[in-house]
C-alpha positions in Angstrom: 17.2 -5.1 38.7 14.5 -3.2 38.1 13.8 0.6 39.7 10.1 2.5 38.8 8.9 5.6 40.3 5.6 6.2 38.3 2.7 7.8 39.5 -0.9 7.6 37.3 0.5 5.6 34.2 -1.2 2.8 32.7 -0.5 -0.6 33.3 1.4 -0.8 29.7 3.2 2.0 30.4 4.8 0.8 33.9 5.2 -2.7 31.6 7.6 -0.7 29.1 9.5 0.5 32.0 10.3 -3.2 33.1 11.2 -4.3 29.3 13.7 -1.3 29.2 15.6 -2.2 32.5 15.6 -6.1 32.4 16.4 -7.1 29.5 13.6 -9.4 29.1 11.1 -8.8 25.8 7.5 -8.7 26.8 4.6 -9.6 24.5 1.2 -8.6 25.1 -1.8 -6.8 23.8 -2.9 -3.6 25.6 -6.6 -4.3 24.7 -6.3 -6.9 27.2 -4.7 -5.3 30.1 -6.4 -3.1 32.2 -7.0 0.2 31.5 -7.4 1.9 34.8 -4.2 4.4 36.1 -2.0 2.8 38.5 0.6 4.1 40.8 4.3 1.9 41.0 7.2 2.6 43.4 10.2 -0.4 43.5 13.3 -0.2 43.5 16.1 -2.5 43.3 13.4 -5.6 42.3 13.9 -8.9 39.5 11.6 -8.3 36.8 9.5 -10.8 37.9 8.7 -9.4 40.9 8.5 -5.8 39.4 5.8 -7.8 37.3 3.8 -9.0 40.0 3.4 -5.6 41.3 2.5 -4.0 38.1 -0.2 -6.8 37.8 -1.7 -6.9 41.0 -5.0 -7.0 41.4 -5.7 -7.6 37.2 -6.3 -10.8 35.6 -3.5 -11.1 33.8 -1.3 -13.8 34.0 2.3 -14.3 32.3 5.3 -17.0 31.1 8.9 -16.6 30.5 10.7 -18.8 28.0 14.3 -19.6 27.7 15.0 -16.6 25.2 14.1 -14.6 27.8 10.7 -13.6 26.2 7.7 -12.9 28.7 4.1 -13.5 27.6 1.5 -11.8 28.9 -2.3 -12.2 28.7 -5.5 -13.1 29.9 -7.1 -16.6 31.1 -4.3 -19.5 31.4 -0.5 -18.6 31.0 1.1 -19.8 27.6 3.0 -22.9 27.8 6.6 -22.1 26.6 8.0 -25.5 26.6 7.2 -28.1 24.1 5.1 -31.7 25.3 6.4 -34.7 26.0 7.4 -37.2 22.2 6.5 -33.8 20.7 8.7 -35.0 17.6 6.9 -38.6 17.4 5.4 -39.0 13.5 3.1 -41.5 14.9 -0.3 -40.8 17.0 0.8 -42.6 20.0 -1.7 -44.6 22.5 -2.9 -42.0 25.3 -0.6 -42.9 27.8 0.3 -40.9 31.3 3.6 -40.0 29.7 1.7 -38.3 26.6 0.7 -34.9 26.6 -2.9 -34.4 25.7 -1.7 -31.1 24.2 0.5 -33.3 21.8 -2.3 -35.7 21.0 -4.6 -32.9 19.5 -1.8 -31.7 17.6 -0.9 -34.6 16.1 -5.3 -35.5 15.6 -5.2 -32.1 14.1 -2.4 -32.0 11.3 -3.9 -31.5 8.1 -6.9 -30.3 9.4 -8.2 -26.7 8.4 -6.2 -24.3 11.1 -9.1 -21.8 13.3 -7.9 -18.1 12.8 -8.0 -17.6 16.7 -8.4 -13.4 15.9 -11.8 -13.9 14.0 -12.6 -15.8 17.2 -11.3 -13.3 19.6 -13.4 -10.9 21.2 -12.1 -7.4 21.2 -13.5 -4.9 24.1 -13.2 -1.4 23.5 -14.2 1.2 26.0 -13.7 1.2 29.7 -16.0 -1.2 31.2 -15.8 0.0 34.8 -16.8 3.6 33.4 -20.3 4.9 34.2 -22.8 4.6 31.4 -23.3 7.1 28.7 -26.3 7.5 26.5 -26.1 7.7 23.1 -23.5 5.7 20.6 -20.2 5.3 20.5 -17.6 5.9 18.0 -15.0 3.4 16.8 -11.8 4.3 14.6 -8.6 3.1 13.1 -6.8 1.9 10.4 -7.3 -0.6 7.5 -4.0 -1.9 6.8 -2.3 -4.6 4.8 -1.0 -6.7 6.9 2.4 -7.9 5.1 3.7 -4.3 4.0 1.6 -2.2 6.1 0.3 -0.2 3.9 -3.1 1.5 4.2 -5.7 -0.1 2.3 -8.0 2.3 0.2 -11.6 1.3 0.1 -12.0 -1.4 2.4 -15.9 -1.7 3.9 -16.5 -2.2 7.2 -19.8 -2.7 8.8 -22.5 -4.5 10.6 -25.7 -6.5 10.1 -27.8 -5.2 12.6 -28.4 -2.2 12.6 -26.9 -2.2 9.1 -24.5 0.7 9.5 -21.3 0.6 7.3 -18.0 3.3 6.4 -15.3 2.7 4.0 -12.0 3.1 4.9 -10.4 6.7 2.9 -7.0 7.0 1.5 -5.4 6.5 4.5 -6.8 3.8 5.5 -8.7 5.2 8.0 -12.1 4.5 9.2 -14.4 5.7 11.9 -18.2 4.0 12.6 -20.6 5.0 14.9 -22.3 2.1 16.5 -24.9 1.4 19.5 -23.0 -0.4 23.0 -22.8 -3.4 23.0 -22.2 -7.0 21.3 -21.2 -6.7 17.5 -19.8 -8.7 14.7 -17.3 -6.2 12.6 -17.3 -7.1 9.2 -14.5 -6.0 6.7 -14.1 -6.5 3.1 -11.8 -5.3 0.6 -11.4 -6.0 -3.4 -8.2 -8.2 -3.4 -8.2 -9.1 -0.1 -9.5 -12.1 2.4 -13.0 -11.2 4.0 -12.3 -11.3 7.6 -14.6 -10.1 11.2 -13.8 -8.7 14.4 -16.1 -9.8 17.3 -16.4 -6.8 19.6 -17.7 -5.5 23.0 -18.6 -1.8 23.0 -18.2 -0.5 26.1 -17.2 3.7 25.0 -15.1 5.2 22.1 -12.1 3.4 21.5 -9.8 2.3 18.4 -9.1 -0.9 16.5 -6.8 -1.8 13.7 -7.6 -4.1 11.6 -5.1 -6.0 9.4 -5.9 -7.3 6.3 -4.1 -10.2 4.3 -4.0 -10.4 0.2 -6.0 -13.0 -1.4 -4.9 -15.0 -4.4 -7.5 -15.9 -6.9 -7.0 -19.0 -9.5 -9.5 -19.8 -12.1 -10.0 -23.3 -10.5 -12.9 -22.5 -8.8 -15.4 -20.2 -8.6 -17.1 -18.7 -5.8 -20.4 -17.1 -5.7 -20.7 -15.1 -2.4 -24.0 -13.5 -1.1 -22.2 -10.6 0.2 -21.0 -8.1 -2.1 -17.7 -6.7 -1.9 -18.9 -3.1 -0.9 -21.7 -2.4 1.5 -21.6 1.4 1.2 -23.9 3.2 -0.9 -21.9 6.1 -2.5 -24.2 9.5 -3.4 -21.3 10.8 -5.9 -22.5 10.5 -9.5 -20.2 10.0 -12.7 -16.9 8.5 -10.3 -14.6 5.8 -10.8 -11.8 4.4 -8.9 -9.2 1.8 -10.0 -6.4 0.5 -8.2 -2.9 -0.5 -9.7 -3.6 -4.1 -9.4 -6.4 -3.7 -12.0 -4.3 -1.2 -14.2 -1.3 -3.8 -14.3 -4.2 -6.2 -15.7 -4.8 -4.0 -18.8 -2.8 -4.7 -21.9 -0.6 -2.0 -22.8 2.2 -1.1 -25.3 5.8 -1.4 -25.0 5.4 -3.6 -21.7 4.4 -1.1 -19.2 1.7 -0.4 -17.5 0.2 3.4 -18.3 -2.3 5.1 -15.9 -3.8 7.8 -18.0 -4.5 4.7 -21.2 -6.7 2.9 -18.6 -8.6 6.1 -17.4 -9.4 6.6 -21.5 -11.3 3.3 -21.5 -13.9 4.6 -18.8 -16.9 6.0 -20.4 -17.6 9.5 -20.7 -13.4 9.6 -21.6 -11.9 9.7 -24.9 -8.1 10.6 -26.0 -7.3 14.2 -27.8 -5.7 12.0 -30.4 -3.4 9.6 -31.1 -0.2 9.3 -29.6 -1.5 11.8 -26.7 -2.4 11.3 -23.4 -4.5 14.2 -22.8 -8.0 13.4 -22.2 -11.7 15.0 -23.3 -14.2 14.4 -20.4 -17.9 14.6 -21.3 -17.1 17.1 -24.2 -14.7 19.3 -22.1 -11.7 20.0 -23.3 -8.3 18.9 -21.9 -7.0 22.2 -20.3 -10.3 22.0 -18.3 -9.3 18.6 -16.3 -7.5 19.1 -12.8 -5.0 16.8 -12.3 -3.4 16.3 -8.8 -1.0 13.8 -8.1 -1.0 13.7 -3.6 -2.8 16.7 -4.1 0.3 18.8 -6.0 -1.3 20.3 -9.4 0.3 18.6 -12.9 0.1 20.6 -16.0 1.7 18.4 -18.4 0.9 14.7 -17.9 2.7 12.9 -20.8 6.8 11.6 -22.1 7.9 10.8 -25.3 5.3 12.0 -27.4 2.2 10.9 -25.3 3.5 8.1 -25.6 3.8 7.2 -21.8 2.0 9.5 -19.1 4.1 10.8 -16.4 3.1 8.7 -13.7 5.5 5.9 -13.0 3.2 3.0 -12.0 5.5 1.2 -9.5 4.5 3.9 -7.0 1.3 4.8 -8.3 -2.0 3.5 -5.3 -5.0 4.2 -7.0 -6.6 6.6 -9.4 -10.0 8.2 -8.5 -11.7 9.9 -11.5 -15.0 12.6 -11.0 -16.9 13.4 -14.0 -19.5 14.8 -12.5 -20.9 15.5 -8.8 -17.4 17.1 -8.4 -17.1 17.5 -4.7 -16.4 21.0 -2.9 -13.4 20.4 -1.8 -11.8 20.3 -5.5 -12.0 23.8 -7.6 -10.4 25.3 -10.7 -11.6 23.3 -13.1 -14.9 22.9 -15.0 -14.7 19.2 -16.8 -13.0 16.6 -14.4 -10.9 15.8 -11.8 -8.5 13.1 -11.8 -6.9 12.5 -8.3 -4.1 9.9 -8.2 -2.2 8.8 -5.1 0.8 7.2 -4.7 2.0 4.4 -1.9 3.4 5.3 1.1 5.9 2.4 1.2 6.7 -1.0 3.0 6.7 -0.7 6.5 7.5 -4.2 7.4 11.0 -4.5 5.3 13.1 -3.7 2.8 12.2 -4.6 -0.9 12.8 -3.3 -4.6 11.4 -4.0 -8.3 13.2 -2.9 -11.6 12.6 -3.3 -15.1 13.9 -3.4 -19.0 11.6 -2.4 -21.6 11.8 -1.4 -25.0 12.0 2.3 -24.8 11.7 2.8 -20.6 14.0 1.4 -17.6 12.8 1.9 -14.4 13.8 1.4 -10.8 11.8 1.2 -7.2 13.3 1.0 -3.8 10.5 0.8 -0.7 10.8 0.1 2.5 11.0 1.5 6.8 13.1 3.9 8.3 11.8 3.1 11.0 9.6 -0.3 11.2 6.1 0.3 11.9 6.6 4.2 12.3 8.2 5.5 9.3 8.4 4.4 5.2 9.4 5.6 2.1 9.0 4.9 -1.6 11.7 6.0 -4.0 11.1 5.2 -7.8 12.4 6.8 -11.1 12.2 6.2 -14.9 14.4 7.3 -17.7 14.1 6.5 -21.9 17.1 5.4 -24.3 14.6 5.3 -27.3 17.0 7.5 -29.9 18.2 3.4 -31.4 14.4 3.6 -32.2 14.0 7.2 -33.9 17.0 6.4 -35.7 14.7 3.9 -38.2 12.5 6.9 -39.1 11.9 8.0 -42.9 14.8 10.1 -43.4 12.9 13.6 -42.8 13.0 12.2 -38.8 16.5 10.2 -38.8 18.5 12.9 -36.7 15.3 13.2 -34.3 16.3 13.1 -30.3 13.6 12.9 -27.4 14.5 11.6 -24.2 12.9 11.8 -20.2 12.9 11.0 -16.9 11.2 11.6 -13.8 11.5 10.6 -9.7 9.2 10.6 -7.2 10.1 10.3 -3.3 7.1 9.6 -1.1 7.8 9.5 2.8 5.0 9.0 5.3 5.8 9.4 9.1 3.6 8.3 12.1 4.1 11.0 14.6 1.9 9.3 17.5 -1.7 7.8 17.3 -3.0 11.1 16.7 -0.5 12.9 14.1 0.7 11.9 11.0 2.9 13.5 8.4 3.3 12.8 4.4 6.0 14.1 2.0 5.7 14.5 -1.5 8.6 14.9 -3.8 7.9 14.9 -7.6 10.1 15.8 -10.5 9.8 15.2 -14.5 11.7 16.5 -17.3 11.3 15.7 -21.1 13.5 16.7 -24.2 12.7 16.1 -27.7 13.8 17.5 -31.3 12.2 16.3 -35.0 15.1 16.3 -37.2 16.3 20.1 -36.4 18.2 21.8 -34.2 14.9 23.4 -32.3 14.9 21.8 -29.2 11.6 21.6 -27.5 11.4 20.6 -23.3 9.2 21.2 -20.4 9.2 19.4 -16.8 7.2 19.3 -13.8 8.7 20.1 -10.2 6.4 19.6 -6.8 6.8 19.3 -3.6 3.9 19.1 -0.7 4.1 18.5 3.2 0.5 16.9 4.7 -0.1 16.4 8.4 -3.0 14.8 9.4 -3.7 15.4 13.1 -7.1 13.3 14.6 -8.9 14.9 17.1 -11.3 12.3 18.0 -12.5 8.9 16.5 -15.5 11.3 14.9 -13.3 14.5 13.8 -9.6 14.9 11.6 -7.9 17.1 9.9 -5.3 17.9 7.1 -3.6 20.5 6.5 -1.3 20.6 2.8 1.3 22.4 2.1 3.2 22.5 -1.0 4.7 24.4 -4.1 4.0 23.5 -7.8 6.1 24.1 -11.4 5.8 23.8 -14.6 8.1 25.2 -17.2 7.8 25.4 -21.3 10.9 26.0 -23.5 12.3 26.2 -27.0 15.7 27.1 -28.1 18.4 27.0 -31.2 21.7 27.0 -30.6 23.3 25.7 -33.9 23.6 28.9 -35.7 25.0 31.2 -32.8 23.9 34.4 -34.4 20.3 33.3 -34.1 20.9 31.3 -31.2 17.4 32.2 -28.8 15.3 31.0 -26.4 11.6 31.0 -26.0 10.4 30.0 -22.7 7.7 30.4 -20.0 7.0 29.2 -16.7 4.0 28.9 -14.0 4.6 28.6 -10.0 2.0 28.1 -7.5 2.8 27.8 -3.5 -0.3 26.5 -2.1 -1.9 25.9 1.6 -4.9 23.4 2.4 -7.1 23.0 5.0 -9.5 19.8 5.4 -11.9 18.8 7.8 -14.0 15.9 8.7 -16.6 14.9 11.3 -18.0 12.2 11.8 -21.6 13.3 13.4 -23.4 10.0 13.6 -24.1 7.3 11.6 -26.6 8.9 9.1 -24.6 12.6 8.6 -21.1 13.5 7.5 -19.7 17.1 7.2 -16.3 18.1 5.7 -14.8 21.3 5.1 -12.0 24.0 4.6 -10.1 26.7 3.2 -7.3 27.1 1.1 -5.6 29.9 -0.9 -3.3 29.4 -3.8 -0.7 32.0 -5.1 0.2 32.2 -8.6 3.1 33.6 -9.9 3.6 34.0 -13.8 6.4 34.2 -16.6 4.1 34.6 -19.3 7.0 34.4 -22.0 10.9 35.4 -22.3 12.6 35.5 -25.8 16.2 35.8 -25.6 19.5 34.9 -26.9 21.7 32.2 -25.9 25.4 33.2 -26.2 28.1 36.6 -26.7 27.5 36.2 -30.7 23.6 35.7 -30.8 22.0 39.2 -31.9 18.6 38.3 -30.8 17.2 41.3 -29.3 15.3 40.2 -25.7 11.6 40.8 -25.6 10.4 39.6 -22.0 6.6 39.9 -21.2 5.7 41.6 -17.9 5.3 38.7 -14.9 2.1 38.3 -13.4 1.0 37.4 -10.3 -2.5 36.4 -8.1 -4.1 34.7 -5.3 -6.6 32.8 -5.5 -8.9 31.5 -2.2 -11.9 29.0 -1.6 -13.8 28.0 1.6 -16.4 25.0 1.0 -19.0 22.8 3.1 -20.3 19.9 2.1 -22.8 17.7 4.3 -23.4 14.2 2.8 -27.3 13.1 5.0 -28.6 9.3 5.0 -32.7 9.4 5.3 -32.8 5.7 5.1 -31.1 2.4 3.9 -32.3 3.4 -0.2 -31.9 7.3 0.5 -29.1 9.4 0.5 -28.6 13.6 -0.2 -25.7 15.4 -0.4 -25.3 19.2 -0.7 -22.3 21.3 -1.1 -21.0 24.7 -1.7 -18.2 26.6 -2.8 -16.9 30.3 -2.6 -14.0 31.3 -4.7 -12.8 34.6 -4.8 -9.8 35.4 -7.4 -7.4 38.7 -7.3 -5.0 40.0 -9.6 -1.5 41.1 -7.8 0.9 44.1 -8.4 0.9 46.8 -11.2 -0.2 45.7 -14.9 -1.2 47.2 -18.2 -4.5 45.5 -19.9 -4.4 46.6 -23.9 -7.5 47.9 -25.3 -9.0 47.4 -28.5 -11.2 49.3 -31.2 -15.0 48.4 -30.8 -16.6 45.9 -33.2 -13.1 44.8 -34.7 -11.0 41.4 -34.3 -8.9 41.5 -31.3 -5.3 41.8 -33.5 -2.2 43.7 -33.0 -3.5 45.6 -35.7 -6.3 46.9 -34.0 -4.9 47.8 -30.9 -5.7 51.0 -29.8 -3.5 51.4 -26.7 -3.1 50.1 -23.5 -4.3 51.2 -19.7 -2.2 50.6 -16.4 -4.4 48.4 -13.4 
């Protein structure tokens, strides 16, 4: 039986209420239902009748089958039963004991199935709603529609008037569009073209699912329509995603983020063996490398060998050469911007892998289906059997590392969204000696992303950021040291964008980063080591930004974006800055003294 005392709920709402109580499952889309409030007071009813009430007065008609499923929609009620010599293999004679139903089924088989969702028209707004002037503004999610995860890049537009967004690492998307009748039109590289035929009545949202397409070299296709429809006023950037990076060839059977990033142009390697990268004649320290927006100072294992990014949970990589937008700072070169998945959301799955040097492992998969995800992946080397057939100068060399990530995303509500970051790396390597050298990355970020409106959002980033440096002795305990520094930063982000119209875009912030410094610490490691300790004084600053940036279409061929940055930099707590004799070298030697700041 079924009890509701609800007062100014919508009709979905009420409908949840009668799932909870009954028993019964209900399917239906709430695009479909009316979307006017409604006041509801039974008590003691069936469900049925309870549904009846709730649907009074809407067009909405529903079926039951023996699971004890209800169906609700629009038009005619779904027939839950199946036709009469449904299991017949033959195309019988049309006979009053023959469902016509079953006779264009069995006419149909082999034929070319009609996605019914392409065909479906989708009405957005509130219809019964006095007119507005002016356009509307439609918003939602790009999605893959197996795993659920957001899909990055995805173009979605109409013909007439040609306006056109592409989705952003999220997945989300918002167009502004005239009232009316439209064909929506979404393509993604990797995935099936598809449409949405909508009614624009006011703002609204709409989801759009897409489904992975397989290419064979059978065939080839040659479409009219190019893959992206948006015109893009950022100079000197290029995005891959991991599907083309697992394409690449690379050594020792794994694929390598930072090797595919050297073969763009304008990029070449430091030198062999290295991962560090030389943009446009910059040097490497001068490239700003965020991994979900948490700083990484050292990006390679083993050498340079492999770069630190495991490529099981790597998304895409997004690199700016030039036209650096406001938002990023600190840097004068490049920035490379790499973000990682968020995780199945449909079920449970997992990938690992045996290489030469490199194992690795990757568990993904809901906490909570639909809502909640994660992505849990780690690496780790056994690559000493290979060091061991060195020359003889190397034979006793060690290096080994290993490094986890954690990604978690959670879907508050419709309007609030929260991502987790967890990041951790830590190599260890000697060259025939007992001088050990290691360093590691350790970062953590929190992101909520709270949606005002389909034209405005925001983020907000939280998170902390280390990297440490060392190199000890130990064999000879009298000399036994330690020489090691380390940098911390604890960082806060704010973003923001809106959505004007059509033609104008405007995002912007804040964001203030504090530093905290161990420039260097020599000290001995053990009771017996006689190493005196010489630690340098720690330093500390803040560093803040606010930017704007305003990106302006003229016309169809003619796009302008401006921005602008203000950084301001302070240097924290007591100091002492060493002066030097005029016109000399700046050497210990010519040190004339130092001042306090």
């Amino acid at each position: 039986m079924v009890s509701l005392h609800l007062k100014q709920v919508r009709v979905w709402e009420a409908l949840d209420g009668i799932e909870k109580q009954s028993g019964y499952r209900l399917y239906y889309d709430t695009l479909e239902l009316d979307t006017t409030r409604i006041d509801i007071d039974v008590d003691g009813l069936s469900a049925f009748k309870a549904l009846d009430r709730v649907l009074t007065g809407s067009e909405a008609v529903y079926s039951v089958d023996r699971q004890r499923h209800i169906f609700i929609g629009k038009g005619e009620a779904i027939n839950t039963g199946l036709p009469t010599g449904y299991f017949d293999k033959k195309v019988p004679e049309k006979t009053a004991a023959v469902d016509d139903t079953l006779r264009d089924y069995l006419e149909d088989v082999g034929k070319e199935p009609v996605s019914t969702i392409e065909n479906k028209l989708f009405v957005i707004g509130d219809k019964t709603a006095a007119p507005v002037p002016g356009p509307v503004h439609l918003a939602g999610y790009a999605r893959d529609a197996k795993t659920g995860e957001p899909v990055v890049g995805a173009s979605i537009y109409v013909e007439n008037p040609r306006i056109g967004v592409a989705s952003d690492q999220y997945g989300y998307y918002s167009i502004t569009l005239p009232r009316g009748r439209h064909l929506l039109n979404i393509q993604s590289i990797g995935m099936r073209d598809t449409r949405r035929l909508i009614m624009v009545y006011g703002d609204g949202k709409l989801n759009i699912d897409l489904r992975t397409q397989v290419l064979t070299l059978k065939k080839v296709i040659v479409s009219a329509e190019k893959a992206s429809n948006v015109k893009r006023t950022e100079m000197g950037v290029q995005k891959i995603d991991i599907k083309t990076i697992k394409q690449v060839p690379v050594v020792f059977g794994e694929a390598d983020v930072l090797r595919v990033v050297m073969t763009m142009p304008g990029v070449k390697t430091v030198g062999e063996a290295s991962t560090g990268l030389n943009v446009r004649g910059g040097s490497a320290d001068q490239n700003l490398v965020l991994f979900n927006d948490a700083t990484i100072y050292n990006t390679a294992h083993f050498f340079g060998m492999f770069s630190a990014f495991n490529p099981e949970v790597v998304k895409d990589v997004e690199l700016y050469k030039s036209s650096i937008p406001a938002r990023f700072g600190g840097r004068l070169s490049s920035v490379l911007d790499i973000n990682s998945r968020e995780g199945n959301k449909k079920e449970l799955q997992g990938s690992a892998g045996i290489g030469l040097l490199t194992s690795r492992l990757n568990i993904e998969g809901p906490l909570v289906k639909d809502k909640t995800s994660f992505i849990l992946g780690g690496r780790t080397t056994y690559a000493n059997w290979l060091l061991a057939d060195l020359p003889s100068q190397y034979k006793n060399s060690k290096a080994s590392f290993y490094d986890v990530n954690l990604n978690i995303s959670h879907e508050i509500n419709k309007k609030n969204s929260l991502y987790f970051t967890g990041y951790l790396s830590q190599d260890h390597f000697n060259l025939n000696n007992d001088t050990t050298y290691g360093y590691g990355n350790r970062n953590l970020s929190l992101k909520w992303k709270h949606i005002y409106n389909n034209k405005l959002y925001m983020l907000i980033t939280g998170g902390y950021d280390r990297y440490q440096y060392s190199i000890s002795s130990r064999q000879n305990p009298v000399n036994a040291y330690q020489l090691a520094f380390d940098i911390n930063q604890l960082y806060l982000r704010t973003h923001f964008n809106w959505y004007i119209s059509a033609s104008n875009t405007l995002e912007f912030g804040a964001n203030t980063l504090r530093y905290k410094l161990h420039p260097g610490s020599y000290e001995p490691v053990g009771a017996k080591s006689l190493v005196i300790p010489d630690v340098l004084q720690n330093e500390q600053a803040q560093e803040s930004a606010a930017y704007v940036s305003d990106k302006f279409t003229i016309t169809n061929d003619l796009s302008i974006e401006a921005g602008v940055r203000y950084s301001v930099f302070n240097a924290l707590g007591p100091g002492q800055v060493n002066i030097y004799a005029p016109g000399l070298p700046v050497t210990t030697d010519n040190r004339a003294g130092d001042a306090p700041v």
